[in-house]
KEKE-3310 file (N, C-alpha, C; in steps of 0.2 Angstrom, whole numbers, plus 5000, padded with zeros to 4 digits):
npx = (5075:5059:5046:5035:5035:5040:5027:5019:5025:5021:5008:5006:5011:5001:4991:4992:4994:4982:4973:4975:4974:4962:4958:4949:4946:4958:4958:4960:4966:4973:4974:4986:4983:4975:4970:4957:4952:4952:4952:4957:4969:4977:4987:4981:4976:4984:4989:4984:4978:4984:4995:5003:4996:5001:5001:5013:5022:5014:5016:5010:5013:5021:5023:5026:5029:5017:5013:5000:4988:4982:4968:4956:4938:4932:4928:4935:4935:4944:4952:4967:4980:4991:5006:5018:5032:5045:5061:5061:5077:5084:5085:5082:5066:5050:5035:5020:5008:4990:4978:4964:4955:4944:4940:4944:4953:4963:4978:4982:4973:4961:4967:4977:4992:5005:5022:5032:5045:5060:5070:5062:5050:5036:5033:5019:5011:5000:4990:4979:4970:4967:4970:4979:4979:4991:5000:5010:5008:5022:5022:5013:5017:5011:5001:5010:5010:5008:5010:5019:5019:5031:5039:5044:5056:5071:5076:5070:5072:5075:5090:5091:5081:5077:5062:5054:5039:5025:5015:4999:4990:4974:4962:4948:4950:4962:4979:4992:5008:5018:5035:5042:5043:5045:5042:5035:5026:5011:4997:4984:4966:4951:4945:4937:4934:4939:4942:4957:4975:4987:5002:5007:5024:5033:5046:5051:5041:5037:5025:5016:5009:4996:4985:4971:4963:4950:4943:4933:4915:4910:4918)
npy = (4902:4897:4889:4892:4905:4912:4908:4916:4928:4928:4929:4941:4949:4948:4951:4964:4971:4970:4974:4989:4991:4994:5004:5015:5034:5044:5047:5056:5055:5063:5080:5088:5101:5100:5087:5086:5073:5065:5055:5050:5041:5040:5033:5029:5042:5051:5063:5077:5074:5082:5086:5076:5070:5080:5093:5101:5111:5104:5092:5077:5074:5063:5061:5050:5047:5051:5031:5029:5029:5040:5037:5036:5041:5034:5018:5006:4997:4984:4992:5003:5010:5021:5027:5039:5040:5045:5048:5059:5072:5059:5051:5034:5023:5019:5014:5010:5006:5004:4991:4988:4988:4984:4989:5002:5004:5006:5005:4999:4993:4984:4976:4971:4976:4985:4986:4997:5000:5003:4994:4981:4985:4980:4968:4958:4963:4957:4962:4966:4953:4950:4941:4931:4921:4917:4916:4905:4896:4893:4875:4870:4881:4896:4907:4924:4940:4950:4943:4941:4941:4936:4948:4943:4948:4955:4971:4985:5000:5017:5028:5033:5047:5049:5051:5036:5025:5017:5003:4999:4986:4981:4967:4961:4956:4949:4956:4965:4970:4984:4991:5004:5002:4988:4971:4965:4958:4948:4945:4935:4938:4936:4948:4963:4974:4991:5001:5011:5017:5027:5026:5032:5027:5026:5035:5052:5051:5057:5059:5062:5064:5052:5043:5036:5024:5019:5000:4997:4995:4983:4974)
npz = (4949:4954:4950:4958:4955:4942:4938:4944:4941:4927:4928:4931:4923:4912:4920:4924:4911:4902:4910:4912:4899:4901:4908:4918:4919:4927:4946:4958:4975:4983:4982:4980:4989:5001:5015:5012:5009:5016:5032:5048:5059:5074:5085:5101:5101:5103:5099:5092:5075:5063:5069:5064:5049:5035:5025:5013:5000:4990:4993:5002:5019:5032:5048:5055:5068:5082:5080:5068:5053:5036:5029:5014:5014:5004:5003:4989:4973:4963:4955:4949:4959:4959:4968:4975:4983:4996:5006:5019:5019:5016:5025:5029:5034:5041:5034:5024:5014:5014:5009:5004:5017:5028:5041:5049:5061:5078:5082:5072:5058:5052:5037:5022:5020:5008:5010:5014:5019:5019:5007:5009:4999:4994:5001:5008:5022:5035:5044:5058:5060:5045:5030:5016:5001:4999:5009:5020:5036:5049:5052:5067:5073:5082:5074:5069:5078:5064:5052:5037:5018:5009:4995:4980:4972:4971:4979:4970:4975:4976:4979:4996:5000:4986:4975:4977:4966:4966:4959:4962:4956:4962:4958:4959:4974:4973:4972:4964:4965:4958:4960:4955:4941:4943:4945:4960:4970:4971:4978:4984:4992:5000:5002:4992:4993:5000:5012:5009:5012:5020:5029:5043:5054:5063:5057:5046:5031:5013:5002:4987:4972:4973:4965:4958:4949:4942:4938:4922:4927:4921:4919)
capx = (5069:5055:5038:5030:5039:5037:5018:5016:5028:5018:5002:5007:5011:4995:4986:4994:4993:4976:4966:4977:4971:4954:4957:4945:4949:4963:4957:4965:4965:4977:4973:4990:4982:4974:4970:4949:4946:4956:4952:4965:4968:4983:4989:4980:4973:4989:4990:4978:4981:4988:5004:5008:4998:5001:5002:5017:5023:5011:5018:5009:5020:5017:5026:5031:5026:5015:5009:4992:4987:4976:4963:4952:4934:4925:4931:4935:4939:4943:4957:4976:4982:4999:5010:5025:5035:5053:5062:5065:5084:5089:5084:5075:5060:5045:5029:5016:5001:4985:4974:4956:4953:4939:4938:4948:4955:4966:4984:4980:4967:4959:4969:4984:5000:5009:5026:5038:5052:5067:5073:5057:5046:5036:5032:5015:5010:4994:4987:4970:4969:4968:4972:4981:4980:5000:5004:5010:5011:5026:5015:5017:5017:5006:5001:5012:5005:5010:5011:5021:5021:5037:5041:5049:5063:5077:5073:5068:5069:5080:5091:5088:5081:5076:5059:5050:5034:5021:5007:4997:4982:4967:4956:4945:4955:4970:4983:4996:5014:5025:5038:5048:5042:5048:5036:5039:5021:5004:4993:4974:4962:4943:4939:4936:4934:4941:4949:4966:4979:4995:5006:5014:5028:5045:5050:5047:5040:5032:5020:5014:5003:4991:4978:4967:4962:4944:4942:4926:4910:4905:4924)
capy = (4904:4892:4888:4896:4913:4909:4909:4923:4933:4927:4932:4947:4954:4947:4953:4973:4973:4967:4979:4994:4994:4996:5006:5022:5042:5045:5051:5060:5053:5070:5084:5093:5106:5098:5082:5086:5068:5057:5053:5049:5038:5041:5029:5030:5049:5054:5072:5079:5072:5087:5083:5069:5071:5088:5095:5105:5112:5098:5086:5072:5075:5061:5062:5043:5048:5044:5027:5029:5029:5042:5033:5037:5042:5030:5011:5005:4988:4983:4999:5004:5015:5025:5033:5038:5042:5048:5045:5064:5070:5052:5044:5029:5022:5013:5014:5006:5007:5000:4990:4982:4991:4984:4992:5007:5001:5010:5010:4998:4991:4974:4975:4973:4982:4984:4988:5001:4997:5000:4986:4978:4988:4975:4963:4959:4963:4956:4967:4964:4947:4950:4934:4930:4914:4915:4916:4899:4898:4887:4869:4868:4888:4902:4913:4928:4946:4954:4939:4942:4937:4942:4947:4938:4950:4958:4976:4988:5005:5019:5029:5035:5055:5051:5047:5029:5024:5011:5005:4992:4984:4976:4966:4956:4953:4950:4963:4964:4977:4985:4995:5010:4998:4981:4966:4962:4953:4945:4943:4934:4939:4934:4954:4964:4981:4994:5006:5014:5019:5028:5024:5035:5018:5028:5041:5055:5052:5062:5055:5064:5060:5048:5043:5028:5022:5013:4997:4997:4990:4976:4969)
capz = (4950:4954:4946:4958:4954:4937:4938:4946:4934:4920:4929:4933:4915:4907:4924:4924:4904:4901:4914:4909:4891:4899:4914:4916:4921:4933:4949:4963:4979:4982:4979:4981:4991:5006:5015:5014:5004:5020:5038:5051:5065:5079:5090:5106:5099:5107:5097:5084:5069:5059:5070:5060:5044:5035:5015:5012:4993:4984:4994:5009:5023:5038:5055:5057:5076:5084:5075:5065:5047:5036:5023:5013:5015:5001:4999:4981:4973:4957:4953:4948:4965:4959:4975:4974:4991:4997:5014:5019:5021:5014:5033:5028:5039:5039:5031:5019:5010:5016:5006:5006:5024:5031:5048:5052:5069:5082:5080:5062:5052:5046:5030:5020:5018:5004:5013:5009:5023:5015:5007:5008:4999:4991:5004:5012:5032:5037:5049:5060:5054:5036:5026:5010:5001:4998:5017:5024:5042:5048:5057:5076:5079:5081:5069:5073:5075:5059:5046:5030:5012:5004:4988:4974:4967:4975:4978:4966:4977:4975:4983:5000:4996:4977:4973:4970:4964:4966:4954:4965:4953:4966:4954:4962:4977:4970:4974:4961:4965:4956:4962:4951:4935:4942:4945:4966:4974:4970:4985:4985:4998:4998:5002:4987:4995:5006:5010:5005:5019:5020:5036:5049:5057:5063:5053:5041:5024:5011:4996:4981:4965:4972:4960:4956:4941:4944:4933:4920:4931:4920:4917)
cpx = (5064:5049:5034:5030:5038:5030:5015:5020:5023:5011:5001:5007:5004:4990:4987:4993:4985:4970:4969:4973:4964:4951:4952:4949:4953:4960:4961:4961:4967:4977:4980:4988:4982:4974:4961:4947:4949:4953:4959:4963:4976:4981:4987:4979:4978:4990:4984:4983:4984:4995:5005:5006:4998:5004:5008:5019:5022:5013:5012:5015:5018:5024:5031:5029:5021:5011:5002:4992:4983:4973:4958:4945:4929:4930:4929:4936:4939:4947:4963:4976:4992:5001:5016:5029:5043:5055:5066:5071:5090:5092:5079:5073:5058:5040:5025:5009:4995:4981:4968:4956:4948:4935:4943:4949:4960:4972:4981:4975:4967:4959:4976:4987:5005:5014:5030:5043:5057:5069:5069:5050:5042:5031:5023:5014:5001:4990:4978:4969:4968:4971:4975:4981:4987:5003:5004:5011:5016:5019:5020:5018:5013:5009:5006:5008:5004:5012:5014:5022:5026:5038:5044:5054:5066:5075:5077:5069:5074:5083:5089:5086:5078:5069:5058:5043:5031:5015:5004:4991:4980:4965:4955:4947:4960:4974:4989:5001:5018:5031:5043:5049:5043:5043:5040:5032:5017:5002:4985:4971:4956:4939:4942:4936:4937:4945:4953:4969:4984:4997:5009:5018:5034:5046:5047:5049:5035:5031:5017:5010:5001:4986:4977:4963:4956:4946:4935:4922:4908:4912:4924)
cpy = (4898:4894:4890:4904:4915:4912:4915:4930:4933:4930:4940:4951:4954:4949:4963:4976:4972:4972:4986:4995:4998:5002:5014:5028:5040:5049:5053:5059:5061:5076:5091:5098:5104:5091:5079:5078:5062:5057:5050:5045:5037:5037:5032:5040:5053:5062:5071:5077:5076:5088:5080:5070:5078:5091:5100:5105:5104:5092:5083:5075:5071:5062:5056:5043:5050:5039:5029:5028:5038:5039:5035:5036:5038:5024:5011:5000:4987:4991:4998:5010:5015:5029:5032:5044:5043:5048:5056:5066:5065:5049:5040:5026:5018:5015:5011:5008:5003:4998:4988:4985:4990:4988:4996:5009:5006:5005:5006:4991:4984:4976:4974:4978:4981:4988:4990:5002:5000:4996:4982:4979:4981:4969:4966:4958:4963:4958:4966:4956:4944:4942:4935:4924:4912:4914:4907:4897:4892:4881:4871:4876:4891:4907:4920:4934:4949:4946:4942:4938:4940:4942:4943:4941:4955:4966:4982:4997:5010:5022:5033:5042:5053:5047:5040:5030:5018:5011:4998:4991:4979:4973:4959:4953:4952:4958:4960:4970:4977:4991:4998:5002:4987:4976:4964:4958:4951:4941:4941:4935:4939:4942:4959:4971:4983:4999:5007:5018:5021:5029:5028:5029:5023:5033:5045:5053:5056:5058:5063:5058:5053:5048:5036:5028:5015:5012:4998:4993:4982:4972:4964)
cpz = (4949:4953:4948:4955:4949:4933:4939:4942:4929:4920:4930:4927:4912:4912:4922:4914:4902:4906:4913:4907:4893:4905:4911:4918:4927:4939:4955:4970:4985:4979:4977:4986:5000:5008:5017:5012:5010:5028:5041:5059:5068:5084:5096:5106:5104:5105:5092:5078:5064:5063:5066:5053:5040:5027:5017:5003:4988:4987:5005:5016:5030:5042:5057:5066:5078:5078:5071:5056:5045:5031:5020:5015:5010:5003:4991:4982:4964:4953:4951:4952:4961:4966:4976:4983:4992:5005:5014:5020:5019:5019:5031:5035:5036:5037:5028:5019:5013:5013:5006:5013:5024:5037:5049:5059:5072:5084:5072:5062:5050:5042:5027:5018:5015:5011:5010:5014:5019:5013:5006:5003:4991:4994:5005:5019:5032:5043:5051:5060:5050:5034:5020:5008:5000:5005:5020:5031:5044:5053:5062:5079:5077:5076:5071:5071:5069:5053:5040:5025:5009:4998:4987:4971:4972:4974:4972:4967:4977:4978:4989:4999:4991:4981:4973:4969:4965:4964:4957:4959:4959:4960:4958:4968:4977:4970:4969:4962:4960:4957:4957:4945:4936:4947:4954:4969:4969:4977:4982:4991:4996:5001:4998:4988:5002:5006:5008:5011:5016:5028:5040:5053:5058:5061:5048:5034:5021:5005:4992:4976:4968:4972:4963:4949:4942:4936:4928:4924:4927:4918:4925)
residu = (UNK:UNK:UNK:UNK:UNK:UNK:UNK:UNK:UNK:UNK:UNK:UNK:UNK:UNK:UNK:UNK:UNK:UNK:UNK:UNK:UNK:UNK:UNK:UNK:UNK:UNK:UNK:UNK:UNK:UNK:UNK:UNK:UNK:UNK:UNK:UNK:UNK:UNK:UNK:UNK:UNK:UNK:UNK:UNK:UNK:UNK:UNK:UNK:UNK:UNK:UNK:UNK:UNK:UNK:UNK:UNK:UNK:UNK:UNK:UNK:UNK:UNK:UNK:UNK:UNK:UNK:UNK:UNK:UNK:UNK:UNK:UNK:UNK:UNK:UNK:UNK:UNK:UNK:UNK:UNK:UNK:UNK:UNK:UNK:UNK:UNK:UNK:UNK:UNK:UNK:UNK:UNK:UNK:UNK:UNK:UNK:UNK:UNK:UNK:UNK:UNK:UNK:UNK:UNK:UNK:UNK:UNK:UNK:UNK:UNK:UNK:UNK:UNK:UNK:UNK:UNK:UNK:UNK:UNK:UNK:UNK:UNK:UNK:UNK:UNK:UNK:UNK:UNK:UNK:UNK:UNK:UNK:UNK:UNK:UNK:UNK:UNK:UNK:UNK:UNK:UNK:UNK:UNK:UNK:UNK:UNK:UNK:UNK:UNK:UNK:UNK:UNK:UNK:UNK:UNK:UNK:UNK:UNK:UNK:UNK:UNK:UNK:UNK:UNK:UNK:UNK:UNK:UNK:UNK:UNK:UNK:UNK:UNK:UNK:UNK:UNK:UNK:UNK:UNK:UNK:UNK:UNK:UNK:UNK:UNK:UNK:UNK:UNK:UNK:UNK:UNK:UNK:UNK:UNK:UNK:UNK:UNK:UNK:UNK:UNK:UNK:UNK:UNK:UNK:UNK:UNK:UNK:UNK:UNK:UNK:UNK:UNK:UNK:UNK:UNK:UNK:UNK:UNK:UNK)
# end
C-alpha cells in the first residue's frame, strides 16, 4: 500500500467520523411511495420517462434502457447521501450515482459518478467535463470521453441479487465513498453544489432507502 493510499485511508476515517457526530435530521430523497421529489432525463426523449423510472413495493425500479438519469429537484452540498441498490434476478449491469450536478444535460450531466459497475463500484466517471484533482491524465494523449479515478480497495460489493449500500460524504467538494462499510474513494472537485442522480446504463436495477443527511450551516 503506498502513501498515497495511506493518506487518503487516514483522511477518510477522520473525514466520515468527525461530520457524522455532527450530522443533522435524515431526509428522504425517497419517499417509498412515488418519484414526486425527482426529474428525469431519457436519452434522446426516446419514451416517457416512466418507461425506465418506476416505484414498485417501496422500491426505485430504473429500466437500464434507454440511457438517461432521474435527479433531484434542489441541489445540496456539504451532506451524507445513503443508497442502497441490487442488480435484479442476480443480472449485474451498470449504473451509478451522480454527484455535484451542475447542468442536467441530455443523455449525462456536468458531474460526477460514483460508479456501481459491478466490480467497480467505487470508482470515479467524470462526465461533461467535470474535474477531480485526483485524475491524472496520461502526457501526450487526449483527455478521453469518460475520464476515471479509481478506487483504492478491492471490491467491497456483494452477491449479485443481495443488497449493497453506499454512504457517499460531499464536504466541501470533496467526495468521500464507502461501499457496504468499507472505505473505496476520495475525489476533490472545485464544485461544492449540485444535484444528486441515479443512472439508467444497461440493465435493470432497483434502489431503496435514499436519504441525506445535511451538514450543520456554520461547520
Amino acid at each position: 500500500m503506498n502513501k498515497h493510499i495511506i493518506t487518503n485511508l487516514a483522511f477518510a476515517f477522520l473525514f466520515s467520523g468527525s461530520i457524522t457526530m455532527q450530522a443533522q435530521k435524515v431526509e428522504k430523497l425517497f419517499n417509498g411511495k412515488n418519484l414526486s421529489n425527482w426529474n428525469f432525463v431519457v436519452d434522446k426523449n426516446a419514451v416517457p420517462a416512466e418507461q425506465v423510472f418506476s416505484v414498485a413495493d417501496g422500491m426505485i425500479h430504473i429500466a437500464g434502457q434507454p440511457f438517461g438519469y432521474m435527479y433531484t429537484k434542489n441541489k445540496y452540498s456539504n451532506y451524507k447521501l445513503h443508497v442502497e441498490w441490487r442488480w435484479p434476478d442476480g443480472k449485474v449491469a451498470n449504473s451509478g450515482v451522480f454527484l455535484l450536478i451542475e447542468e442536467p444535460k441530455n443523455p449525462f450531466p456536468n458531474g460526477i459518478e460514483c460508479q456501481l459497475h459491478a466490480g467497480d463500484a467505487g470508482d470515479f466517471v467524470l462526465l461533461g467535463g467535470s474535474d477531480l484533482a485526483e485524475y491524472q491524465g496520461k502526457p501526450g494523449e487526449p483527455r478521453p470521453q469518460f475520464p476515471v479515478v479509481k478506487k483504492h480497495t478491492d471490491s467491497s460489493e456483494t452477491t449479485a441479487g443481495e443488497w449493497n449500500e453506499a454512504n457517499i460524504f460531499v464536504k466541501n467538494g470533496t467526495i468521500t465513498v464507502y461501499v457496504n462499510g468499507v472505505y473505496q474513494n476520495t475525489g476533490t472537485n472545485k464544485v461544492k453544489e449540485g444535484y444528486i442522480g441515479l443512472q439508467s446504463e444497461g440493465g435493470p436495477i432497483q434502489f431503496r432507502n435514499v436519504t441525506i443527511t445535511p451538514f450543520p450551516q456554520k461547520d
